[in-house]
Backbone as CSV, one residue per row, in Angstrom:
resi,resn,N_x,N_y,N_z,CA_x,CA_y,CA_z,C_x,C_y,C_z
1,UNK,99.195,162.331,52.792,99.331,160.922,53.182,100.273,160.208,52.206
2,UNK,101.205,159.529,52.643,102.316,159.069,51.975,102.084,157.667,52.345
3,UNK,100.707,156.946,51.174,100.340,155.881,50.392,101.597,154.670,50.214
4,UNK,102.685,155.328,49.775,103.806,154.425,48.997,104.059,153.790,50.480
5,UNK,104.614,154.537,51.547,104.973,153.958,52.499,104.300,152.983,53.393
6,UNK,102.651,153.506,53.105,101.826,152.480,53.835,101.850,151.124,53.340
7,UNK,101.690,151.221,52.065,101.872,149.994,50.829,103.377,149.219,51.305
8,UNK,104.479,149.971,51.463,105.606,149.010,51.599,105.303,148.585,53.299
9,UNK,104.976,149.117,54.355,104.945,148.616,55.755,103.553,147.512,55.766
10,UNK,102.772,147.526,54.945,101.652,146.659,54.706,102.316,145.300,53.725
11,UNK,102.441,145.584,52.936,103.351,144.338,52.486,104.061,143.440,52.573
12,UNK,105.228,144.285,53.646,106.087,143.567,54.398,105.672,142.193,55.017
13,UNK,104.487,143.199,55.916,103.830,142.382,57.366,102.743,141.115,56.523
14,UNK,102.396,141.788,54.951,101.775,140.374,54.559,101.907,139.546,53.659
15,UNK,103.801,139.692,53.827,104.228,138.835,53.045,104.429,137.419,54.096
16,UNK,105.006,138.055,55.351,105.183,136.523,55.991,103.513,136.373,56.695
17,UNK,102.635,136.525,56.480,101.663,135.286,56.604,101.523,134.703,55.067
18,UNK,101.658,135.280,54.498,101.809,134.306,52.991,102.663,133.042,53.126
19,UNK,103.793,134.038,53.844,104.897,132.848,53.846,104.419,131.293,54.627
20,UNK,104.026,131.878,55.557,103.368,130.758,56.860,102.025,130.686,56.502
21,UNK,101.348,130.564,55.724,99.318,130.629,55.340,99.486,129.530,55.783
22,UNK,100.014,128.502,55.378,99.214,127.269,56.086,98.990,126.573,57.744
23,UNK,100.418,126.918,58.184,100.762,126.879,59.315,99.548,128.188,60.023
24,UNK,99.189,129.557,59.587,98.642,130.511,60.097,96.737,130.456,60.065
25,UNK,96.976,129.177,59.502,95.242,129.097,58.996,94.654,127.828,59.645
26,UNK,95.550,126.825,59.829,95.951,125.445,60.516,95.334,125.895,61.959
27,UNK,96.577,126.449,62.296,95.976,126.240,64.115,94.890,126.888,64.250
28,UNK,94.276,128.032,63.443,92.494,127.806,64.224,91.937,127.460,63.621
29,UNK,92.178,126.749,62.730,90.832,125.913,62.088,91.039,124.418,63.308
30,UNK,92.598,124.549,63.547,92.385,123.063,64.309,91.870,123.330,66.109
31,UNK,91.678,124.327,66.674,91.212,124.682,67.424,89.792,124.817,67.685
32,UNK,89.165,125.455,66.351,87.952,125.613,66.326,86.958,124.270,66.277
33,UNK,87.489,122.885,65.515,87.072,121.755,65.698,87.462,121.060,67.360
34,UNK,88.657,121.570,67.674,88.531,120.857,69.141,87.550,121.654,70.004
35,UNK,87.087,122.836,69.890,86.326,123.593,70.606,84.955,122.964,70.274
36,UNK,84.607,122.932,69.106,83.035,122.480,69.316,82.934,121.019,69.210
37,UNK,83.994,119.937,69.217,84.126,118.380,69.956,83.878,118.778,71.611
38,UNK,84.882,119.497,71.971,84.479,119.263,73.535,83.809,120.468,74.064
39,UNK,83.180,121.310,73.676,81.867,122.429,74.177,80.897,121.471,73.168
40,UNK,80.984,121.432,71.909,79.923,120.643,71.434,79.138,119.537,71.670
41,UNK,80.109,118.602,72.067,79.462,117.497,72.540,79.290,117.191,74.543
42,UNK,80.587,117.400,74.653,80.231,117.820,76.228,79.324,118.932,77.013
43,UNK,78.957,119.920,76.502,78.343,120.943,77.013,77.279,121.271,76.645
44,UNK,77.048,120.833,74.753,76.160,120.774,74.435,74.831,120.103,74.577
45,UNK,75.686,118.412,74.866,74.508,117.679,75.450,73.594,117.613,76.768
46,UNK,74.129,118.664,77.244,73.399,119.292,78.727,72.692,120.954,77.988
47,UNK,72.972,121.449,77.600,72.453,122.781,77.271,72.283,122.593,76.155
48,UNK,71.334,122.315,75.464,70.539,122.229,73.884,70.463,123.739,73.383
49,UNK,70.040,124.323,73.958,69.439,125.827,73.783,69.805,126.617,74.433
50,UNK,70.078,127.862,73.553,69.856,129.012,74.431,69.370,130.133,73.760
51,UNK,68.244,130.794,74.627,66.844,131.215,74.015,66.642,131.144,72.455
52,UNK,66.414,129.813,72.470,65.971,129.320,70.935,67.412,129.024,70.034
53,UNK,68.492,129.136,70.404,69.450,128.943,69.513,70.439,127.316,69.574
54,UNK,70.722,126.803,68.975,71.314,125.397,69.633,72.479,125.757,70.414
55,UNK,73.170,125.361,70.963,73.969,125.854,71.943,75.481,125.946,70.928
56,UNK,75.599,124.662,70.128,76.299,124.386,69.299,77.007,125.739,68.394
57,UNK,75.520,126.534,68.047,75.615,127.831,66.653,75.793,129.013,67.843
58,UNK,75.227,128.580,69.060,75.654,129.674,70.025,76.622,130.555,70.249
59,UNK,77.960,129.350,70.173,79.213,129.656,70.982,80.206,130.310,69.541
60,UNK,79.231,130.211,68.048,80.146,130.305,67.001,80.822,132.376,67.172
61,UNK,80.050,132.635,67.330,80.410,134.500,67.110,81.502,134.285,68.660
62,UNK,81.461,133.566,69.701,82.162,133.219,71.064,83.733,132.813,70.453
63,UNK,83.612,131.948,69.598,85.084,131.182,69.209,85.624,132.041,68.091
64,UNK,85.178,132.814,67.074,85.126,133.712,66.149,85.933,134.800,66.992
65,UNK,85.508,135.564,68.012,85.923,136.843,68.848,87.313,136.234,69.050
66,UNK,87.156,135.295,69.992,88.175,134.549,70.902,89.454,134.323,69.956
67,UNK,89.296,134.382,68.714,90.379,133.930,67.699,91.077,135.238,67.338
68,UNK,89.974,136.242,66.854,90.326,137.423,66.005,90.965,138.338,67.125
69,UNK,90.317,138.399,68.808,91.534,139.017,69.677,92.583,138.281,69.585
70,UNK,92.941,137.061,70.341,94.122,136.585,70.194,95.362,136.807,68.909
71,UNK,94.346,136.723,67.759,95.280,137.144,66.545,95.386,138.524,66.323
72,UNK,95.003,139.306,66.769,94.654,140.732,66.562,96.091,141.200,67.350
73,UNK,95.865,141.079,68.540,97.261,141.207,69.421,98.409,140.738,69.113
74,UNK,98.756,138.890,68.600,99.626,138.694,68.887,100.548,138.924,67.253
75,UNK,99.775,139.235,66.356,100.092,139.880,64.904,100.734,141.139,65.041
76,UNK,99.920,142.090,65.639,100.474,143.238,65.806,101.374,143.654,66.797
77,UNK,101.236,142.913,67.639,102.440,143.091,68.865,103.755,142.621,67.805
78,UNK,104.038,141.282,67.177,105.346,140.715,66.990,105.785,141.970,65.854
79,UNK,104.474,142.481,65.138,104.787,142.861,63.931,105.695,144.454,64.056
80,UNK,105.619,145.173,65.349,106.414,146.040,65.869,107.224,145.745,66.732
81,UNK,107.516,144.688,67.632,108.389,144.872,68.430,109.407,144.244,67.867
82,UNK,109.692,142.844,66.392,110.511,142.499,66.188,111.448,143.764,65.419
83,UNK,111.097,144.437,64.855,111.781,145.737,64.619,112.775,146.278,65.209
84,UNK,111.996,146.399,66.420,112.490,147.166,67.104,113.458,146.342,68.503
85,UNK,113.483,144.729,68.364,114.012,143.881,68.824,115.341,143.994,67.815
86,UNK,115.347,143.967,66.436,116.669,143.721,66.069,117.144,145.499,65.364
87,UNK,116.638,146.341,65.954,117.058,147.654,65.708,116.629,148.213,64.268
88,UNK,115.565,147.428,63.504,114.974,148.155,61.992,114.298,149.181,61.901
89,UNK,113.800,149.446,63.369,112.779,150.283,63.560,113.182,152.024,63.219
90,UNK,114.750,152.269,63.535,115.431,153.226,63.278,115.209,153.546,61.886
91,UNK,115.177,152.725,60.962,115.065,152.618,59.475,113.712,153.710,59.094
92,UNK,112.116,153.179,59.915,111.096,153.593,59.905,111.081,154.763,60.826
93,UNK,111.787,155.386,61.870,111.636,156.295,62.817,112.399,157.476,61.799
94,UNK,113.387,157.277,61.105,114.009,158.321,60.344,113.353,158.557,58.793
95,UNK,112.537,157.683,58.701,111.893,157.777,57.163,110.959,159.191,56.931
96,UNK,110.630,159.526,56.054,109.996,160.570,56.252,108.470,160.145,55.988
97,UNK,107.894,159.553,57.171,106.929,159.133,57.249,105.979,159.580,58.498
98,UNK,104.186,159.604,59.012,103.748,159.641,60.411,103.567,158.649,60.592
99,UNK,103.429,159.040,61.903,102.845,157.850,62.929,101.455,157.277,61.887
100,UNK,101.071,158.352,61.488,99.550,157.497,61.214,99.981,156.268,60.091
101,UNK,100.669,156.881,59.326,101.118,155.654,58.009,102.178,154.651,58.683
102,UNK,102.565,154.782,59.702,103.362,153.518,60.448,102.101,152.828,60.967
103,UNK,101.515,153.427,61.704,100.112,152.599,62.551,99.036,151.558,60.930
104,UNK,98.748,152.650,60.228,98.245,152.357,59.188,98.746,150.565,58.465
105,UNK,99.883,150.958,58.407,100.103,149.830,57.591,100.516,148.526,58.671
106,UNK,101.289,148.893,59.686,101.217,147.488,60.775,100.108,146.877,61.203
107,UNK,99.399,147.918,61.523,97.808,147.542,62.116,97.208,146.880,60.974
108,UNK,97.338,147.997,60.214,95.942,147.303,58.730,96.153,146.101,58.278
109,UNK,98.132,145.555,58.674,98.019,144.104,58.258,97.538,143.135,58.916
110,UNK,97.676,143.882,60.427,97.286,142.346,61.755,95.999,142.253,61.618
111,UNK,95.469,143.709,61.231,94.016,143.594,61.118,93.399,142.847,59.974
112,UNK,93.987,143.064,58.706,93.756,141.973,57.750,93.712,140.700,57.849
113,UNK,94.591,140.058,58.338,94.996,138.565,58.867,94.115,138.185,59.747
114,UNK,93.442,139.148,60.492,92.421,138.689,61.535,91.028,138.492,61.375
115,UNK,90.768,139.079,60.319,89.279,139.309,59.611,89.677,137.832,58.252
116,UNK,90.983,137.845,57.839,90.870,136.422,56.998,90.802,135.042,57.696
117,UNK,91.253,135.039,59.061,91.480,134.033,59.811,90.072,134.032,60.256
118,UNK,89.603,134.953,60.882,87.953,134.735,61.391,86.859,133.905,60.350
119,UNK,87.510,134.798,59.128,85.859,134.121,57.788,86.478,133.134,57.481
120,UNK,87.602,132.040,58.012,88.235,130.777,57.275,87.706,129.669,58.921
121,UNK,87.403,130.751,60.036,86.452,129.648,61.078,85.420,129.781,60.976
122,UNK,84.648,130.455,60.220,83.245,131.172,59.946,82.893,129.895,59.073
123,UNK,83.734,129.923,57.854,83.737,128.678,56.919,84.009,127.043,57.584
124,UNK,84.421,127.192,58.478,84.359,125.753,59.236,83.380,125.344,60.222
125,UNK,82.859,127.001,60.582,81.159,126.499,61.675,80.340,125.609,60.939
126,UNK,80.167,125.829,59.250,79.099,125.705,58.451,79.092,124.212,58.766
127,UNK,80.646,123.596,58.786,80.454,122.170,58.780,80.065,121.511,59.734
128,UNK,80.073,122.257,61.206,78.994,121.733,62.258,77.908,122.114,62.680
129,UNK,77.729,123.424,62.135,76.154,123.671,62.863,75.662,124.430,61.572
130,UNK,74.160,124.738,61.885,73.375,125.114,60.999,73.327,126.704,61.837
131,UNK,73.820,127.159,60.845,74.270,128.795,61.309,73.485,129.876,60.334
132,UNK,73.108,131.274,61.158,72.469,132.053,60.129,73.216,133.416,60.803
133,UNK,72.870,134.003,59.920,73.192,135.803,60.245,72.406,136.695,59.866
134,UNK,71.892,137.198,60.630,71.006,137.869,60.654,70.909,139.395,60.180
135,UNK,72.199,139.622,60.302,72.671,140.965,60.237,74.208,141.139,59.700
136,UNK,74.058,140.772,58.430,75.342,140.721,57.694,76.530,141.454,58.093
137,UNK,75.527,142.894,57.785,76.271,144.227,57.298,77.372,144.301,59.032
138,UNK,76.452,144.215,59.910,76.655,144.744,61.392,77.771,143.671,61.792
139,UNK,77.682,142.626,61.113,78.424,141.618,61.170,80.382,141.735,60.751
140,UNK,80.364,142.132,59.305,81.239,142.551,58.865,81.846,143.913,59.718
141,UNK,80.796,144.698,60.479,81.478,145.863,60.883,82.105,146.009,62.562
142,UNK,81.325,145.017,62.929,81.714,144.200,64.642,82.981,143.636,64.380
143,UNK,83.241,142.860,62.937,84.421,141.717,63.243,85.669,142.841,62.682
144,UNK,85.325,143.814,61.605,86.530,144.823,61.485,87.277,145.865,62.207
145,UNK,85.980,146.328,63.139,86.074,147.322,64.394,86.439,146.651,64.992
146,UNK,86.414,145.279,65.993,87.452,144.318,66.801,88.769,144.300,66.097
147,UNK,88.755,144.295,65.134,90.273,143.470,64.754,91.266,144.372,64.740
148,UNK,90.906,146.232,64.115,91.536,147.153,64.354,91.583,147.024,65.715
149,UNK,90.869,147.355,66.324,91.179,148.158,67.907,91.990,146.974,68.778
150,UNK,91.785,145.879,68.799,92.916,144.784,69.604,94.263,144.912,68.754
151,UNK,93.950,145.102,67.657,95.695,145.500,66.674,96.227,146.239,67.009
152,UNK,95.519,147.222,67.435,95.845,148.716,68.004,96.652,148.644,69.254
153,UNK,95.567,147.502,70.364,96.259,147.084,71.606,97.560,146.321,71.322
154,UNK,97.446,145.678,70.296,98.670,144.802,70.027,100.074,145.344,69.920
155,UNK,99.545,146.489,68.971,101.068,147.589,68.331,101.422,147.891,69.408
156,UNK,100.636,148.819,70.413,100.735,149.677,72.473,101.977,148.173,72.867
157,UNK,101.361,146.847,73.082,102.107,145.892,73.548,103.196,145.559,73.044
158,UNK,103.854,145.953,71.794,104.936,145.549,70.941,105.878,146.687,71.526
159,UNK,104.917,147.697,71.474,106.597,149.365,71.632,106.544,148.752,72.928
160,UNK,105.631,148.525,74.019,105.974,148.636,75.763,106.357,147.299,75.472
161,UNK,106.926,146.236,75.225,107.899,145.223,75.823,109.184,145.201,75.819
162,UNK,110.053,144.757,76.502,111.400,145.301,76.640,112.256,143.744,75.918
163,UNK,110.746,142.697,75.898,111.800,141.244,75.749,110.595,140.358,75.278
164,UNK,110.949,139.417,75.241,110.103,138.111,74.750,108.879,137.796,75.540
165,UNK,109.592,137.806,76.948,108.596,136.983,78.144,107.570,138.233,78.475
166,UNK,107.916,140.184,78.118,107.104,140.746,78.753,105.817,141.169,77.130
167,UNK,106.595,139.969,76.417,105.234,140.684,74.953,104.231,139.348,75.157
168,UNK,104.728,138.365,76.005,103.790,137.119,76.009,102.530,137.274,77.731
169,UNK,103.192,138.230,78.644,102.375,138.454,79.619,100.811,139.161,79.807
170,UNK,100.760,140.344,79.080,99.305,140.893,78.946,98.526,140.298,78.149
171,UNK,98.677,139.195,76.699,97.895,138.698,76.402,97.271,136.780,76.967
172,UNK,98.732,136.332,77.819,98.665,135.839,78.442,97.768,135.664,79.931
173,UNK,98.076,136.528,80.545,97.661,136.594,82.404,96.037,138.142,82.298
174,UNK,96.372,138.290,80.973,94.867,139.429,81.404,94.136,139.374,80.126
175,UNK,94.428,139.235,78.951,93.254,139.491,77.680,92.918,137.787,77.551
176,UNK,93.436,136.802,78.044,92.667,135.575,77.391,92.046,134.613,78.911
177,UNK,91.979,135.535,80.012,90.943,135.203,81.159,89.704,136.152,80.983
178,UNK,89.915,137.233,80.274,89.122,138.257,80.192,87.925,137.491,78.723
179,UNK,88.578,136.887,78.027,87.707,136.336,76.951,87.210,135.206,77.360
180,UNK,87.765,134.273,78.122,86.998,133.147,78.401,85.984,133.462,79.676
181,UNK,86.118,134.674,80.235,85.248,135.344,81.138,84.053,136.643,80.439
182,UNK,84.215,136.320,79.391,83.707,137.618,78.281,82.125,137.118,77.632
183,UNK,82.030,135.885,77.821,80.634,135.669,77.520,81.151,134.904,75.820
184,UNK,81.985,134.484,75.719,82.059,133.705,74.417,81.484,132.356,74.319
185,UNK,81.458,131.664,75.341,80.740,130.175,75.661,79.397,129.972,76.207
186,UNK,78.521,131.242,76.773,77.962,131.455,77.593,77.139,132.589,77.377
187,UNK,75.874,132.855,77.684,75.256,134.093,78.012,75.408,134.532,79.320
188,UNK,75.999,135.584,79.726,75.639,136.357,80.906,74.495,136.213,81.437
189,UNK,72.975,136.461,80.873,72.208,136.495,81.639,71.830,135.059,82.712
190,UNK,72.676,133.783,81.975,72.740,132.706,82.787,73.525,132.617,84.036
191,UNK,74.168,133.769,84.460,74.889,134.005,85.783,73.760,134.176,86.564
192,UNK,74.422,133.785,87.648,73.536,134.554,89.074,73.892,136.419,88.869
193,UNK,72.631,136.993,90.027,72.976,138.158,89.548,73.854,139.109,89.959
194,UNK,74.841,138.521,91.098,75.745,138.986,91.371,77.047,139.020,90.080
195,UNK,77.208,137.830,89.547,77.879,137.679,89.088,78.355,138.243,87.484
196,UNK,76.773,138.102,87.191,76.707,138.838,85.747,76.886,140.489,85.859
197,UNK,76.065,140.960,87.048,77.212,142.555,87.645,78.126,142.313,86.959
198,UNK,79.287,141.930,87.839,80.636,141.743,87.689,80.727,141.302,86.045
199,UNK,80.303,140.484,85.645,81.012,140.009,84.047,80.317,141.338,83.104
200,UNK,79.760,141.906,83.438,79.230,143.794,82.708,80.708,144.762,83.022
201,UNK,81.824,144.301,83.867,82.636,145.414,84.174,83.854,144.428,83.025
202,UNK,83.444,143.410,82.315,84.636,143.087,81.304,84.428,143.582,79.982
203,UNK,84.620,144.533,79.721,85.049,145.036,78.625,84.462,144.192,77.585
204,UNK,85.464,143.186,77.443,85.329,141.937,75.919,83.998,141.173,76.074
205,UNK,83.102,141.642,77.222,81.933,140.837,76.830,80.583,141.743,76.048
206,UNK,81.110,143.554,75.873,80.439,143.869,75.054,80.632,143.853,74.020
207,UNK,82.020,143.344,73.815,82.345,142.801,71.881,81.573,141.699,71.829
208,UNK,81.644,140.803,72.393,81.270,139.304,72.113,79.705,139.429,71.774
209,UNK,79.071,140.438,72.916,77.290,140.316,72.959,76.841,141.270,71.424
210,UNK,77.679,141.945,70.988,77.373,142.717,69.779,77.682,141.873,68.780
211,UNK,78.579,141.205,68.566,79.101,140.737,67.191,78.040,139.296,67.159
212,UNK,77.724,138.380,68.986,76.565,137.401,68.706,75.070,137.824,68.417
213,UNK,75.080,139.205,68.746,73.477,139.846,68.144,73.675,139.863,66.573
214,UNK,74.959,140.186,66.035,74.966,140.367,64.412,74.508,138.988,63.853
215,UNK,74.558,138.235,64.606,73.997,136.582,64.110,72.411,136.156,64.533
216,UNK,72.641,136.609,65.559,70.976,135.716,66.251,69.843,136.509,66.733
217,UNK,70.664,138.452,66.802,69.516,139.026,67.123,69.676,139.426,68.669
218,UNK,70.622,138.085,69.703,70.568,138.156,71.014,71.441,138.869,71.656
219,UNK,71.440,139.438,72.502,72.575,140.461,73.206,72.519,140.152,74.370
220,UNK,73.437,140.454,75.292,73.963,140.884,76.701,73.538,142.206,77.322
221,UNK,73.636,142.614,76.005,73.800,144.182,76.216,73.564,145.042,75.560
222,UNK,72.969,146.179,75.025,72.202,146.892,73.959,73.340,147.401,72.943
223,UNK,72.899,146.821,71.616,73.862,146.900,70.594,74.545,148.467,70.429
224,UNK,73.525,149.434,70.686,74.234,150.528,70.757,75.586,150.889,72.157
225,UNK,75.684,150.306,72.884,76.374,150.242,74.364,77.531,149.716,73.687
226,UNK,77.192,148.477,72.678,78.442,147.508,72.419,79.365,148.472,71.405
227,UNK,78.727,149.295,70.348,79.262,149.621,69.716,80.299,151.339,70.088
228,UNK,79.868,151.415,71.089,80.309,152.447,71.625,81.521,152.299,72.471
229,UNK,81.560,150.776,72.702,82.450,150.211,73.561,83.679,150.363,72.643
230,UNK,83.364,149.842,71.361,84.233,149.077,70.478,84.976,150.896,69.855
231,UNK,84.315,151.582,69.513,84.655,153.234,69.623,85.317,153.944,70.102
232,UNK,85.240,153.754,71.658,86.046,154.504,72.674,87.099,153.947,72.747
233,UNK,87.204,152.489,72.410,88.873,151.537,72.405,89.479,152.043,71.880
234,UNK,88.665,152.367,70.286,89.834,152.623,69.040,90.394,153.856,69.169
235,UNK,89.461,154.678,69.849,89.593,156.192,70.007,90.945,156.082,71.043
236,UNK,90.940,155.526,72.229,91.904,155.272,73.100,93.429,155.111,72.604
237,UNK,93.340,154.069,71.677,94.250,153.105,71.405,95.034,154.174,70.323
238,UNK,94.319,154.722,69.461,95.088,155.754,68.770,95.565,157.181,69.162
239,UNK,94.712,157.883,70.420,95.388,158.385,71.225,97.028,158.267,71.917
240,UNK,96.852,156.967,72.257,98.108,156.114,72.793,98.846,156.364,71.896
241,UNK,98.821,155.528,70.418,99.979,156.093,69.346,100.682,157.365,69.556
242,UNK,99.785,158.139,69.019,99.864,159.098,68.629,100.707,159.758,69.574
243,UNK,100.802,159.957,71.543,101.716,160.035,72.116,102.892,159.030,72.202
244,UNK,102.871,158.181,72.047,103.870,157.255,71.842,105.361,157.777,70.530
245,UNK,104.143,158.071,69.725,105.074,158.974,68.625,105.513,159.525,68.538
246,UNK,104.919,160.831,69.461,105.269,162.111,69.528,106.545,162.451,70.819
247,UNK,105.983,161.401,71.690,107.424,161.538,72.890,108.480,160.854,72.450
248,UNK,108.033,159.826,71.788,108.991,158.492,71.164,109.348,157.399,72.734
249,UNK,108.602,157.310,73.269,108.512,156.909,74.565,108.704,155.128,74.265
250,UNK,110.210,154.206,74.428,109.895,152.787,74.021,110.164,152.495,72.717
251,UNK,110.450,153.904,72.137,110.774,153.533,70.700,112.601,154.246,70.402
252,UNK,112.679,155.582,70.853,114.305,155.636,70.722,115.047,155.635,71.776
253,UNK,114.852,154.551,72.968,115.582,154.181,74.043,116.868,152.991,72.995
């Protein structure tokens, strides 16, 4: 394993959120206050509870997910395709480096940035609701296992775009209907039962029901199901690399 190289492709990628921290820490902290103003006070004051939890501390592991995909993807998508948008990528395709220490260090940064951005809205729930966690450990390991495996999806979305408008479409038109349909605002079991069927075939609502059991205990769905979910992604997603690498399929066109 050739360490040096992971260290310089990790660096790179976290030097410009250094560069931008404030601007990169800004918009969800300023999101996360407009989210629980208008779910908090609008939604809240009709739904107090849900099974025993205020509705308020409810939706926190909901807006937490909802952040760390969005950043998970759109970190790791820019963080390979601009490369390979202004032709640097040749630089890294001829290095004497693998796929795994290219994946390693792009991913490990989006994934970094996403787990710092999550515990900096984690730190801003405190100031509206009275929040507990129940399950630290499971906690820390839900929000790191998300952040790799959507990074993972992110990097897949960076080599397959050909342009600007096709790296803004899959997280656009399918991963952020899929989260606001994922059970982040909401328990499933409050669907009718047709419907909650159907919200069991979205994927992102067994992240959401695992990482809100690491807080309250409550699930959707049996924590072992969730975590298996979150498993087979990563397993997927590095599969994908790994042919991606090996054909060079999107990368030496």
């Amino acid at each position: 394993m050739n360490w040096h190289a992971v260290r310089t492709i990790y660096q790179h990628e976290m030097a410009r959120f250094w560069r931008t921290l404030w601007e990169s820490l800004a918009s969800p902290v300023i999101s996360t206050v407009l989210y629980f103003v208008v779910f908090g006070a609008a939604i809240g004051g009709r739904i107090e509870e849900i099974e025993g939890v205020s509705y308020g501390a409810f939706i926190v592991p909901g807006l937490i997910m909802l952040t760390v995909l969005q950043q998970s993807v759109s970190n790791a998508s820019f963080g390979i395709f601009f490369p390979k948008f202004i032709g640097t990528i040749y630089e890294v395709l001829s290095a004497p480096v693998s796929f795994l220490e290219v994946v390693l260090g792009y991913v490990g940064a989006a994934a970094v940035k996403s787990v710092l951005i999550a515990l900096v809205i984690l730190a801003t729930s405190y100031i509206f609701v009275d929040l507990r966690i129940e399950h630290p450990f499971w906690m820390l390991a839900f929000l790191i296992l998300t952040s790799v495996s959507f990074s993972l999806l992110g990097f897949l979305l960076g080599i397959w775009a050909k342009d600007w408008q096709q790296l803004q479409i899959i997280p656009l038109m399918v991963l952020t209907p899929l989260i606001f349909l994922g059970g982040a605002f909401y328990s499933a079991s409050m669907l009718p039962p047709f419907w909650e069927k159907v919200a069991h075939l979205n994927p992102v609502l067994y992240l959401v029901s695992g990482f809100r059991w690491s807080f309250f205990g409550l699930a959707d769905v049996p924590v072992g199901v969730s975590l298996a979910a979150v498993a087979i992604f990563l397993a997927l997603g590095m599969a994908a690399v790994w042919y991606i690498f090996r054909s060079g399929w999107r990368l030496r066109q």
